[in-house]
C-alpha positions as CSV (number, residue, x, y, z in Angstrom):
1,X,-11.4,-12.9,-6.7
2,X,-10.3,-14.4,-3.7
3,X,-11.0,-18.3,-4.9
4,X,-8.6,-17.7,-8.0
5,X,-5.8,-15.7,-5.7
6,X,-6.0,-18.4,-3.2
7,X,-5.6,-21.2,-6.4
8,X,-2.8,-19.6,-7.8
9,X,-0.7,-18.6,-4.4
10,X,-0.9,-22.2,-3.8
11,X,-0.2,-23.4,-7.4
12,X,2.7,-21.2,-7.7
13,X,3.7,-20.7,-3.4
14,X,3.2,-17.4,-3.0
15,X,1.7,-15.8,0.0
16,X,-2.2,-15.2,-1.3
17,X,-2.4,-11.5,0.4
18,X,0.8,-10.6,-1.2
19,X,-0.9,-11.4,-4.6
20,X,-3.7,-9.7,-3.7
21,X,-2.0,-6.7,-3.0
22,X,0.0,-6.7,-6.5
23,X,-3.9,-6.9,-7.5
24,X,-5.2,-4.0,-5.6
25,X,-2.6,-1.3,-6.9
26,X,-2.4,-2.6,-10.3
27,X,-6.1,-2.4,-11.4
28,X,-7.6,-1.7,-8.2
29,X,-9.8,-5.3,-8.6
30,X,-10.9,-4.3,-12.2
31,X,-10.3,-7.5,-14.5
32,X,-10.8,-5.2,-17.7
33,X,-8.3,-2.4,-16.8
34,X,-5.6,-1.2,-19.2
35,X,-3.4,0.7,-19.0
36,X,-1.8,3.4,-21.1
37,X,1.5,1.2,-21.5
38,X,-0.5,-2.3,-22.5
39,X,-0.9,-4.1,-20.0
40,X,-4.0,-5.5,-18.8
41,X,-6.3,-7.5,-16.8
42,X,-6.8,-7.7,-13.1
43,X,-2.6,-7.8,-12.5
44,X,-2.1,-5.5,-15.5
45,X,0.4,-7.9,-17.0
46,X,2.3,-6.5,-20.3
47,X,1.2,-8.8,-23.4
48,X,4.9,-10.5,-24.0
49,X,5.1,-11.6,-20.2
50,X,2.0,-13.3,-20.7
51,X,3.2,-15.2,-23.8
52,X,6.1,-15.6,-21.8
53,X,4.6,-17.1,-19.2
54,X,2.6,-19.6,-20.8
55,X,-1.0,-17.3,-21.5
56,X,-2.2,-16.1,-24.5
57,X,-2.1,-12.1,-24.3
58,X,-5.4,-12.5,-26.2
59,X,-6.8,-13.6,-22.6
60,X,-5.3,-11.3,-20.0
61,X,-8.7,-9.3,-19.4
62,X,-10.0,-13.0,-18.3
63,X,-9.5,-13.2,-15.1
64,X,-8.3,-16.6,-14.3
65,X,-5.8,-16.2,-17.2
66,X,-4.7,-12.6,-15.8
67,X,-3.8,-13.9,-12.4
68,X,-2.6,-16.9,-13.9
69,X,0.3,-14.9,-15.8
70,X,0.7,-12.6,-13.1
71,X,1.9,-15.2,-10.2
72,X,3.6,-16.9,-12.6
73,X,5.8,-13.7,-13.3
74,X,5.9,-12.8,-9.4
75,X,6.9,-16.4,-8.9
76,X,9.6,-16.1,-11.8
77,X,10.5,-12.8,-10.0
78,X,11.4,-14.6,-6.6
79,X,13.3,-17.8,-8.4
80,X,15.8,-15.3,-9.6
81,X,15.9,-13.5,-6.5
82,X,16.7,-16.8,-4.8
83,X,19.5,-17.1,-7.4
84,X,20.9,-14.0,-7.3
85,X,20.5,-13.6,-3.2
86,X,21.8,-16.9,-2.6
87,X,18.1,-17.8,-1.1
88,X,18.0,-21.4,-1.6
89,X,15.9,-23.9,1.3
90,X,13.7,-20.3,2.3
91,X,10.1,-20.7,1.3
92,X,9.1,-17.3,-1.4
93,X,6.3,-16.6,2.0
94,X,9.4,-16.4,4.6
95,X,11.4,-13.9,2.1
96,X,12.8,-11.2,4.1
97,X,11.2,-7.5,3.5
98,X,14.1,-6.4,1.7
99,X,13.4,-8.8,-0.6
100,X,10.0,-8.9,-1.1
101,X,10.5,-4.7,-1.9
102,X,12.3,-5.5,-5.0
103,X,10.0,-8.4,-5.9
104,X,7.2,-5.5,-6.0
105,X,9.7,-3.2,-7.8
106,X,10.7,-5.7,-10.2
107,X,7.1,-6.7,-10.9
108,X,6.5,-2.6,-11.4
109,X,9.8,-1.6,-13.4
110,X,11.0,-4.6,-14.6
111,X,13.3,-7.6,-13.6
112,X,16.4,-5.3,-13.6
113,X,14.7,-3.3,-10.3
114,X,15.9,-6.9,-8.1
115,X,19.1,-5.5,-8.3
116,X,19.4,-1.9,-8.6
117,X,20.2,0.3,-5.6
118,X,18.6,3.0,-6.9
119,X,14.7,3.3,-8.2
120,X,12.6,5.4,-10.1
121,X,10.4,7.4,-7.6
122,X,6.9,6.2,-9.2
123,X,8.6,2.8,-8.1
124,X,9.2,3.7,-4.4
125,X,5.6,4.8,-4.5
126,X,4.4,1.5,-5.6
127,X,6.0,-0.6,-3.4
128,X,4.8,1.5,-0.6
129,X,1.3,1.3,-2.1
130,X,1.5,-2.6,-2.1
131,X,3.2,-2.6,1.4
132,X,0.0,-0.8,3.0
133,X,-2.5,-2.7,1.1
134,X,-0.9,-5.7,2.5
135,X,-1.2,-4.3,5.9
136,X,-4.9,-3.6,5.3
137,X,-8.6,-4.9,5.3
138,X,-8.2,-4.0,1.5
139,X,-6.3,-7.4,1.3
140,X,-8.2,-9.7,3.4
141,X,-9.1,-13.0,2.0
142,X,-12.5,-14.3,2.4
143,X,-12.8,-17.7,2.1
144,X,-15.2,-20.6,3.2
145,X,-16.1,-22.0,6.3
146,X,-13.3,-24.6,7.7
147,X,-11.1,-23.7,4.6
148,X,-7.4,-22.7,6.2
149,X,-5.0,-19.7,5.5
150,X,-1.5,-20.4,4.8
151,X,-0.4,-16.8,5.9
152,X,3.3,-16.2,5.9
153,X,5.8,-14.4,7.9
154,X,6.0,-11.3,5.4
155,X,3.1,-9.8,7.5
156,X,5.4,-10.3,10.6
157,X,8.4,-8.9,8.7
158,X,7.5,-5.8,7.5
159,X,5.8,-3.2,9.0
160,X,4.3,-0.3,7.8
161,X,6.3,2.3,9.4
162,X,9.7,0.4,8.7
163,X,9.4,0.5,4.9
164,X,12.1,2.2,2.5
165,X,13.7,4.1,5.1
């Protein structure tokens, strides 16, 4: 899946193993997972946040059109962030760890999670989840000869053992 994560990172600027990640907790690389909520596809994106972002629910187990609607939403997630953090002139790959944590909650609970001090404890577990993946070989991208890697800071910024202290 890498080709399509690398597409829409770049269509959307997002950091492509931070996508990837989202990808490997949510459906573990399965394009027709779903799950007992709804949602679906590769980024197991809820039906209405598709239509919401632009894709026909009717097309989420695709995969282009599941990681489609899913960066769009993680990018929609860090626009408000910006907003509400006062983020403005930092690129969405230089976000600071603190805030790429509630970008993952958000993306798990639901927008409301970019500002709530407290989360539910299946949340904490999935940002941790998405955390290590991004720290692992489970996230490298593969990619073709001479083609470059725009990888960001967040790798830099957050290590494993510093996580939700």
């Amino acid at each position: 899946w890498d080709d399509l994560i690398l597409k829409y990172a770049r269509k959307y600027r997002l950091d492509a193993r931070f996508l990837k990640s989202i990808m490997a907790a949510e459906s573990e690389f399965n394009p027709k997972a779903i799950s007992p909520a709804g949602a679906r596809g590769l980024m197991q994106v809820m039906p209405v946040t598709a239509e919401g972002m632009g894709v026909p629910s009717r097309k989420l187990l695709d995969p282009e059109y599941g990681l489609k609607a899913g960066a769009a939403y993680i990018q929609r997630l860090f626009k408000t962030s910006w907003r509400l953090f006062h983020l403005q002139g930092v690129r969405y790959t230089d976000a600071p760890h603190w805030v790429m944590q509630r970008v993952i909650a958000a993306y798990h609970a639901g927008p409301k999670f970019l500002t709530r001090t407290r989360w539910f404890a299946s949340t904490r577990a999935y940002v941790r989840k998405v955390v290590l993946f991004y720290h692992s070989k489970v996230t490298d991208l593969r990619r073709p000869t001479g083609v470059a890697l725009d990888l960001p800071s967040f790798s830099e910024a957050v290590a494993p053992s510093g996580v939700l202290h």
